[in-house]
ZAMARGU-4260 file (C-alpha; in steps of 0.2 Angstrom, whole numbers, plus 5000, padded with zeros to 4 digits):
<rodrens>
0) 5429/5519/5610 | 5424/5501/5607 | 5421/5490/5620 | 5431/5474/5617 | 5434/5469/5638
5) 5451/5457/5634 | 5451/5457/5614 | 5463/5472/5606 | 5457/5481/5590 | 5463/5472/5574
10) 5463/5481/5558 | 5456/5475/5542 | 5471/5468/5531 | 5472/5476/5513 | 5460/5472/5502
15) 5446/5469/5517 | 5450/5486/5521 | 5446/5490/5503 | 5429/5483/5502 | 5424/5489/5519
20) 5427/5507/5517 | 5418/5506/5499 | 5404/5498/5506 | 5401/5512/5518 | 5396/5521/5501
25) 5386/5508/5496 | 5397/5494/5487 | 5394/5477/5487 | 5402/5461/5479 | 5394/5461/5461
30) 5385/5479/5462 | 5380/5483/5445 | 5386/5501/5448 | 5404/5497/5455 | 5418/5490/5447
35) 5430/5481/5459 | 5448/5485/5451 | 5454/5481/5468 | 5448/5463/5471 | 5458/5448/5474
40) 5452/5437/5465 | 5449/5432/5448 | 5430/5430/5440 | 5423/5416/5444 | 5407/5414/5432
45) 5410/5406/5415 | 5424/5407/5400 | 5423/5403/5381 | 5431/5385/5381 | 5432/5381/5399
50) 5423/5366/5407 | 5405/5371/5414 | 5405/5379/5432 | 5405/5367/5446 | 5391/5370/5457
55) 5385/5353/5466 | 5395/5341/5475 | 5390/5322/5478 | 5400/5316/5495 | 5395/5300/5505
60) 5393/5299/5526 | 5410/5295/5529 | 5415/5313/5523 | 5403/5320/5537 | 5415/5312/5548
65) 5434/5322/5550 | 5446/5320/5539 | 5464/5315/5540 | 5474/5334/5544 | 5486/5331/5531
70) 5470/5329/5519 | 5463/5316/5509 | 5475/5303/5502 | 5463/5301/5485 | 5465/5322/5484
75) 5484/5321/5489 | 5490/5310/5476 | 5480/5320/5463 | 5489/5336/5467 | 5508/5327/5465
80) 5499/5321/5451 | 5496/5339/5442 | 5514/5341/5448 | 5521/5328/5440 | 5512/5329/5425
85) 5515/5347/5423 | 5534/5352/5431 | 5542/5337/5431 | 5542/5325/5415 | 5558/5317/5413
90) 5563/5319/5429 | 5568/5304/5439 | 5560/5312/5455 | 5540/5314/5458 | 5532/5320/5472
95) 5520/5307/5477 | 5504/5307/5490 | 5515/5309/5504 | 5523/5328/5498 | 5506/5335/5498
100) 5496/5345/5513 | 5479/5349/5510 | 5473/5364/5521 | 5457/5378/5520 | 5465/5389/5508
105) 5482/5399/5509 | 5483/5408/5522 | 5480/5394/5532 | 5495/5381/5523 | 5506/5397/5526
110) 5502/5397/5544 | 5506/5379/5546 | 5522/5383/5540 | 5526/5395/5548 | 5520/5389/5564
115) 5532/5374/5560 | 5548/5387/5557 | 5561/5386/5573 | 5568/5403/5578 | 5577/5407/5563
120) 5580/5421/5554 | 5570/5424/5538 | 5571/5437/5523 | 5555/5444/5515 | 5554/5458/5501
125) 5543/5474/5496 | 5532/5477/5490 | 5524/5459/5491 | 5507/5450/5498 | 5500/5459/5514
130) 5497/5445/5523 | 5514/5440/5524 | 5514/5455/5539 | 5502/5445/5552 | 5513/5429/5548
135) 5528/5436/5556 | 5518/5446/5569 | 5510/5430/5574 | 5525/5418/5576 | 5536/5429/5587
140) 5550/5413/5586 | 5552/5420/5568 | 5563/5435/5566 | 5559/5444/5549 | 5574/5452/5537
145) 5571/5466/5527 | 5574/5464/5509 | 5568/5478/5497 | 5564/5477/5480 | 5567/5495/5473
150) 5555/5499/5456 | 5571/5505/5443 | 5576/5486/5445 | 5559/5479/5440 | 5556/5474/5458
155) 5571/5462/5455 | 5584/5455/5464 | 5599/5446/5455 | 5604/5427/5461 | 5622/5433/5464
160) 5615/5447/5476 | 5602/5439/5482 | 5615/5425/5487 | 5625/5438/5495 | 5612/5446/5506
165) 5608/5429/5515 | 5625/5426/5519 | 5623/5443/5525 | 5610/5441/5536 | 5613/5424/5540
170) 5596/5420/5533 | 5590/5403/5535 | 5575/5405/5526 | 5565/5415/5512 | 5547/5418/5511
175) 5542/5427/5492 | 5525/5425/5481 | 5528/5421/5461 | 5522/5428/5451 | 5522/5441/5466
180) 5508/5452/5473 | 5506/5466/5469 | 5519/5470/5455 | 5517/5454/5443 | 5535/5454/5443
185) 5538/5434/5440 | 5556/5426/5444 | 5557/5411/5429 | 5569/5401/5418 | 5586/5402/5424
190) 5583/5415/5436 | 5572/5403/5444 | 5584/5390/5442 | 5597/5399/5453 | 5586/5403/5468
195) 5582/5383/5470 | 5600/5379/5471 | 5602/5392/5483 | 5588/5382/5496 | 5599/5367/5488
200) 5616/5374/5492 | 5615/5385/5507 | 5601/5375/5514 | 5591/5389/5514 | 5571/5383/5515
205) 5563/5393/5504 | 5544/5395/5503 | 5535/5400/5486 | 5520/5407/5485 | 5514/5402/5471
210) 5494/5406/5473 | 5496/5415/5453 | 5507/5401/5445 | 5494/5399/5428 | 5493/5420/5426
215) 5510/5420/5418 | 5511/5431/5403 | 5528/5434/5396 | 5533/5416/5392 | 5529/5398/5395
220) 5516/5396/5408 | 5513/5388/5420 | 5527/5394/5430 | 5534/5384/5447 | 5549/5380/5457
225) 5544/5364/5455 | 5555/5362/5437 | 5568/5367/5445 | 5567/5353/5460 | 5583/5343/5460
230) 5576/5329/5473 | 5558/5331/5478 | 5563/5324/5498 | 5580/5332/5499 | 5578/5351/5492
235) 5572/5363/5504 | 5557/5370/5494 | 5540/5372/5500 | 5527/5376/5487 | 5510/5383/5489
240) 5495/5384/5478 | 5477/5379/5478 | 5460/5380/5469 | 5458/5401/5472 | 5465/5408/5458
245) 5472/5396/5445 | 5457/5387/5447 | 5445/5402/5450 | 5435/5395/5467 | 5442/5407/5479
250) 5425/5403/5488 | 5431/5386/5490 | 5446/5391/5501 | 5455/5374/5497 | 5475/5374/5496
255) 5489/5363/5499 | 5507/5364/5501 | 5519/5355/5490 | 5537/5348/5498 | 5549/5336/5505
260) 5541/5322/5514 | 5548/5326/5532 | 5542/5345/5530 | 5526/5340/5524 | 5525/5328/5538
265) 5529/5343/5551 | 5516/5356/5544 | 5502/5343/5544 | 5508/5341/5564 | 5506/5360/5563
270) 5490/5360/5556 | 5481/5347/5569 | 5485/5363/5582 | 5480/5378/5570 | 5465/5371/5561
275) 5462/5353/5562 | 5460/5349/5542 | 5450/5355/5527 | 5432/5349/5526 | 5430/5333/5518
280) 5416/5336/5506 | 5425/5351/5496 | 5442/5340/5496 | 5429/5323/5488 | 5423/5340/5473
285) 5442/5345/5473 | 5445/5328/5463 | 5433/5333/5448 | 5443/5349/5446 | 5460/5341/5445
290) 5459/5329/5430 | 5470/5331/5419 | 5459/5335/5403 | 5449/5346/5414 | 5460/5356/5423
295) 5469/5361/5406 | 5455/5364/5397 | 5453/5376/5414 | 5469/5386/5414 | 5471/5387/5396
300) 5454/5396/5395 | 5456/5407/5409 | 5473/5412/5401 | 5466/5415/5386 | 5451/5426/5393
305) 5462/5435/5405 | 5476/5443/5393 | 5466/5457/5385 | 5459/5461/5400 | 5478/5465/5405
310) 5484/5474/5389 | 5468/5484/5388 | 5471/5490/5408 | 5491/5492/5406 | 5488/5502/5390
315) 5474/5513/5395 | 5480/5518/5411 | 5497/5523/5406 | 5490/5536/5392 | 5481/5544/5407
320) 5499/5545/5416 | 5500/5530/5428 | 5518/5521/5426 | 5521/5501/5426 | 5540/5499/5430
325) 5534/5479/5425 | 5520/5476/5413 | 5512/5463/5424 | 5523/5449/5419 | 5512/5438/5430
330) 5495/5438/5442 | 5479/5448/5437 | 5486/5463/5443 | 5496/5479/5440 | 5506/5490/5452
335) 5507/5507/5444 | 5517/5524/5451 | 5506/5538/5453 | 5519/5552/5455 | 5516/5560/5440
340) 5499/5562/5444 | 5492/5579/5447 | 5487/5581/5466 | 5477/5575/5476 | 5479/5557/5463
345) 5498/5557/5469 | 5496/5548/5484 | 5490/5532/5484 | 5478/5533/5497 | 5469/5549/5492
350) 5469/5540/5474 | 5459/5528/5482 | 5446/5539/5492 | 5445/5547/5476 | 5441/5533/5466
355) 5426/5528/5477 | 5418/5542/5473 | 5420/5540/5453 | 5413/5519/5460 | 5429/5510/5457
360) 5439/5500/5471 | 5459/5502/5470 | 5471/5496/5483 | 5485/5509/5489 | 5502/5504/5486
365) 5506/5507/5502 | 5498/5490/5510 | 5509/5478/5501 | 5522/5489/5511 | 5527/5472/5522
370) 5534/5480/5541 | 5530/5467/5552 | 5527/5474/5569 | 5531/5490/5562 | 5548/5493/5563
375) 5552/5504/5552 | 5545/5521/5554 | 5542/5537/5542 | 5530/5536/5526 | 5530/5521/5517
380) 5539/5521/5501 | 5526/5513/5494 | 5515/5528/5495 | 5514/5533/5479 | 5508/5518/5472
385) 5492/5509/5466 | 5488/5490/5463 | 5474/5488/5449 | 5467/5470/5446 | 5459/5466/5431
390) 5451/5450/5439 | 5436/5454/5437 | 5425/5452/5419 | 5430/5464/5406 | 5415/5474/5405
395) 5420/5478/5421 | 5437/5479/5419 | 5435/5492/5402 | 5420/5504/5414 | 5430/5505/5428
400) 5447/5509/5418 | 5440/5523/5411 | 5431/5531/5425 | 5449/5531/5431 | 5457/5538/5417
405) 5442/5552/5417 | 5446/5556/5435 | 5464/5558/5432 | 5459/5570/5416 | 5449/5579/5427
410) 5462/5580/5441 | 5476/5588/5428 | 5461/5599/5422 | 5460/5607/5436 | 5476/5608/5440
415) 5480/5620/5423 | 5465/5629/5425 | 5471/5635/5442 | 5489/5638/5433 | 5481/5647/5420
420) 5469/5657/5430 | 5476/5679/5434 | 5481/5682/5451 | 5474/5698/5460 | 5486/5712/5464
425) 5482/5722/5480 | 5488/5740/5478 | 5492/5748/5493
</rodrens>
C-alpha cells in the first residue's frame, strides 16, 4: 500500500492513464516505435501553408512581475477581437476587453466557473470530456443531472427535448463541449441557434466547451455559440477556448473564457482564489498568434492538413469492423463501437491492453462515461467503445491504423480457426 499520511490516492484521468500504462512498456511522447492514436492533442510541428512555429518569445521586466487575474487587457481585447471578427459581423453587439478571462488553459477557466456556480442544479451528457467528472466532484455546491446521449440518435438530443428535460429537472444550468469529445458529434446552424435561446429564454446559463471549435468538418467552420449570441452582456453563454488545439500549443496551456461582463467579472473573482492569473510572458507571445492574417493562415492550414488524416482513419478502421454512429463531424477524433469485434477486441479496455502490445495508444470508451461521484453503478455503457484521435502527423496516423486493423484481422482469424477446428469425441 502507498504511503500517503493525510493525501487519499487519485487516479490518473483518461488519457493520463493512457500514456502512463503504455509507458510502463516503454512509450514515450514522440517514440519512433509508437503511435499515440490516443493522444489529445493535435501535432504541433509544422503544416504546408501555415505561419512558421513560434518558438521564442520577447517580454519586458514588467511581465516578471504578476499579472492582472482576469489577464492582460492588450491579450483581452485581441481575443473579442477574433470574436468579433469571426462570429459576429453584422451584429450590433461585440464583445469587448471586458467579456474576456484569460486563464492557464481549460481546465483551469472551467474551474473558475464552476467554482463561481451557486448550488444549482446542472445537466451534463455521455459520452463527453472526462474531466468534466472531477469538475462536479470538486464543487460539491453543484448537483449534476444526468443527461445521456444514446449512439442510434448520433449522440444527439433534439431542442424541443432538450427543452423538455430542463424543465424536467429544473435545471439551471448546462455544461457540453462542441464539437464534443469523444464522438465529434457537433451541434451547429439552427440547432445551435435553438439551444442559445434556450440560456436566452429559460435563463439557463449554458457553458460551451468549445476547446475544437476550428476541427469542424461537415460544413462552415469555425463553429461557436457565439453566432448565435443575441446580446453579448445579457445572454447567459459562457464560452471557452484557448491556444491548445485550434492553435496547436497545448504546451502553452493558455485559455480564456468568453461571456457577459458580469459573469466574466465573477470567474476572474474565482480565479484570484484558484490560481492567481496566467503567466504574463506566454500571454505578451499570445498576441503574435492572434493577428488576424496569422491566425487564419493558422486554422485554415491545420484544417486543410488534418481532413485526410480523418477520412483515411474513419475508412480504414470501419473495413476492419469498428462502427462510427457519426463520422467525426468535428475534433481530431472518432468514437467507434467495437461490439462486432471478435473477442477479446470487444471490450474496450481489453482493445486497449491489446493495442499496446501491437504499439498503439487507444482510449476506452468507457472513460468519457461522465458519473461524477459514481453514482450510477453496473458496467458502463460505454464499454464497448473506443476513441481514436488522428492528431498526431499522418505517418503516424496511416502506421498505427493499420497495426490496428491487423490486430483485429488476426483476432477474427483466430476466432474461425477455433470454429473450424474438429472437436474430440470421448467413447466410453
Amino acid at each position: 500500500m502507498p504511503r500517503l499520511g493525510a493525501l487519499r490516492e487519485v487516479p490518473y484521468m483518461g488519457v493520463i492513464y493512457v500514456v502512463a500504462e503504455a509507458a510502463k512498456l516503454g512509450y514515450f511522447n514522440g517514440h519512433p516505435d509508437w503511435d499515440n492514436l490516443g493522444q489529445g492533442q493535435p501535432e504541433v510541428g509544422p503544416l504546408p501553408g501555415a505561419p512558421p512555429r513560434l518558438t521564442r518569445a520577447s517580454f519586458g521586466i514588467a511581465d516578471c512581475a504578476y499579472g492582472p487575474v482576469h489577464g492582460m487587457p492588450e491579450l483581452r481585447e485581441a481575443v473579442a477581437g477574433l470574436y468579433n471578427r469571426t462570429f459576429r459581423r453584422g451584429k450590433r453587439s461585440k464583445y469587448g476587453a471586458e467579456n474576456v478571462a484569460i486563464a492557464a488553459g481549460g481546465r483551469v477557466s472551467l474551474s473558475r466557473a464552476f467554482a463561481a456556480l451557486g448550488p444549482v442544479r446542472f445537466g451534463y451528457f455521455t459520452p463527453d470530456y472526462t474531466a468534466y467528472e472531477d469538475l462536479f466532484r470538486f464543487f460539491p455546491q453543484v448537483t449534476p443531472v444526468h443527461i445521456p446521449l444514446p449512439a442510434a440518435g448520433g449522440f444527439a438530443i433534439p431542442p424541443a427535448e432538450l427543452s423538455r428535460t430542463v424543465a424536467r429537472e429544473r435545471l439551471k444550468g448546462l455544461l457540453v463541449s462542441n464539437p464534443c469529445n469523444p464522438t465529434g458529434r457537433t451541434i451547429r446552424d439552427g440547432e445551435l441557434s435553438a439551444w442559445v435561446a434556450l440560456a436566452r429564454e429559460r435563463d439557463v446559463t449554458i457553458l460551451f466547451d468549445e476547446y475544437y471549435s476550428q476541427y469542424a468538418w461537415e460544413g462552415p467552420a469555425p463553429v461557436s455559440a457565439a453566432s448565435h449570441v443575441e446580446d453579448v452582456n445579457r445572454d447567459p453563454v459562457l464560452l471557452f477556448d484557448g491556444l491548445t488545439k485550434n492553435f496547436r500549443y497545448p504546451g502553452w496551456r493558455l485559455g480564456w473564457t468568453v461571456g457577459p461582463r458580469d459573469m466574466i467579472e465573477t470567474v476572474g473573482c474565482a480565479g484570484s482564489a484558484i490560481d492567481g492569473g496566467c503567466p504574463r510572458p506566454l500571454q505578451r507571445a499570445a498576441l503574435k498568434l492572434l493577428e488576424p492574417a496569422r491566425a487564419r493562415r493558422e486554422t485554415d492550414a491545420m484544417r486543410r492538413a488534418f481532413r485526410p488524416k480523418r477520412d483515411l482513419l474513419l475508412r480504414r478502421l470501419s473495413e476492419a469492423g469498428v462502427r462510427f454512429p457519426t463520422p467525426s463531424e468535428g475534433t481530431f477524433y472518432a468514437f467507434g463501437s467495437i461490439a462486432d469485434l471478435s473477442p477479446p477486441l470487444n471490450d474496450g479496455m481489453r482493445f486497449f491492453r491489446e493495442a499496446l502490445h501491437a504499439k498503439v495508444l487507444t482510449v476506452p470508451g468507457s472513460f468519457f462515461d461522465v458519473n461524477p461521484n459514481k453514482r450510477r453503478k453496473g458496467p458502463s455503457p460505454l464499454s464497448s467503445w473506443v476513441r481514436f484521435s488522428f492528431g498526431p502527423p499522418i505517418p503516424s496516423v496511416r502506421r498505427g491504423v493499420e497495426r490496428l486493423c491487423g490486430m483485429i484481422a488476426g483476432a477474427r482469424a483466430r476466432r474461425l480457426h477455433r470454429m473450424a477446428a474438429p472437436r474430440s469425441v470421448v467413447v466410453r
